[in-house]
C-alpha positions, 0 to 999 in steps of 0.5 A: 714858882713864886706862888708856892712861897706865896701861897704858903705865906698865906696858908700859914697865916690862916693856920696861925690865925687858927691858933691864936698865934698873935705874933707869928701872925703879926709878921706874916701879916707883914711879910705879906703887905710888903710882897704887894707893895712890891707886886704894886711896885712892879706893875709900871714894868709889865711884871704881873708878880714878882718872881721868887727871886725877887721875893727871897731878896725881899725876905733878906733885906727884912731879916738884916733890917730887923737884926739892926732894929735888935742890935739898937734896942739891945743897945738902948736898953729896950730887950723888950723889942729886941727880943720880939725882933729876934723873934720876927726874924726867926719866923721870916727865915723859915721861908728863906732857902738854905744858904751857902756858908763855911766850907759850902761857901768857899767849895763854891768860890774856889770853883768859880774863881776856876771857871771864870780864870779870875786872878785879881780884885778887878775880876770879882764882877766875873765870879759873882756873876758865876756864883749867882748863876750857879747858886742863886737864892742859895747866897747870900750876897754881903757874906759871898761879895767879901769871901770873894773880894778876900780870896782875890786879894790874897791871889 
């Protein structure tokens, strides 16, 4: 499974390279030396390639280092940069799967707390270990952890 979004990182960099497309290139590019990194990485574990899991936790973790990059250059007067990390991160998402928020998000909590029984902030390991059963690559785990935390607060 993790060699379709592989391949199609590779597929649309021979398209961009195609069309002259300088800074979807430049990232996909990117996105592409760091899953080797993490192939390399991998390898002392046994683990030829990594799964498609890991890949989606990858492209995340490059999309919230880039929406820090942006926030700093807006604040240091560098629009510049922010807007080419505004426009990196846009690229970088479109091989994200969708995720869970709003009403999605709680639907899907609110089922888990109810599956797993959990009634107070001591049983969120429980419910997160549900909701990535049931949903995976579908959440995003910082904006799931605090719904969660925050309905078993208030519980």
């Amino acid at each position: 499974m993790s060699s379709t979004l592989r391949s199609r990182m590779q597929n649309d960099l021979k398209s961009a390279m195609r069309a002259r497309e300088a800074l979807r290139v430049s990232t996909l590019r990117m996105m592409i030396a760091r899953l080797k990194d993490i192939d390399i990485a991998s390898r002392p574990k046994g683990a030829g390639t990594v799964p498609e899991a890991e890949i989606v936790a990858m492209l995340r973790g490059m999309v919230k280092s880039r929406r820090e990059s942006e926030t700093l250059y807006r604040h240091g007067c560098r629009p510049d940069l922010a807007a080419k990390e505004a426009a990196e991160i846009v690229i970088i998402e479109e091989y994200l799967p969708r995720t869970l928020n709003g009403a999605e998000l709680d639907a899907a909590i609110a089922e888990a707390i109810g599956t797993t029984g959990a009634a107070a902030p001591k049983d969120m390991g429980k419910v997160i270990a549900a909701l990535k059963e049931a949903h995976g690559p579908a959440l995003d785990m910082a904006s799931a952890s605090a719904a969660v935390k925050a309905k078993l607060s208030h519980a």
